[in-house]
C-alpha atoms as one frame of an Amber mdcrd trajectory, in Angstrom:
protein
 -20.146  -9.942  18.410 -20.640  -7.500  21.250 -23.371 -10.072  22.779 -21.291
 -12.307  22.719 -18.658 -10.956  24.393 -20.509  -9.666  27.285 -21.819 -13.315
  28.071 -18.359 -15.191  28.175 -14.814 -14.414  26.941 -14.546 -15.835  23.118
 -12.350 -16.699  20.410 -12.474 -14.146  17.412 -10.610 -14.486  14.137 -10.502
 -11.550  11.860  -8.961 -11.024   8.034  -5.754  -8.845   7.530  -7.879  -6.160
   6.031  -9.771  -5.412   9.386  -6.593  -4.899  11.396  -5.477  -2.018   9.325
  -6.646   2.245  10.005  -8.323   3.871  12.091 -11.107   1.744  12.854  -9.641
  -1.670  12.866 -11.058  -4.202  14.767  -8.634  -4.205  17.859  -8.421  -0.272
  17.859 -12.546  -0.251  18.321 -12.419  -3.110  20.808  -9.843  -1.203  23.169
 -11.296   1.931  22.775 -14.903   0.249  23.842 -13.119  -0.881  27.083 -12.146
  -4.482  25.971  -9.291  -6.270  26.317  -7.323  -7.957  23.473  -4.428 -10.100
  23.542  -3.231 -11.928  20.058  -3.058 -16.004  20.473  -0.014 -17.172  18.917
């Protein structure tokens, strides 16, 4: 995932259960410096 990100801006779909806690997916990404925006 990370490669990829660092090569191009991408498209990532993730299940409920990974936006949820402390280490959810978009918590992780922001605090590694990345920028996330939800596509409605």
């Amino acid at each position: 995932m990370e490669e990829a990100m660092k090569a191009k801006s991408i498209f990532m779909v993730v299940g409920a259960v990974h936006l949820g806690g402390d280490y959810d997916v978009i918590s992780l990404l922001c605090k590694a410096g990345y920028s996330v925006e939800p596509n409605h």
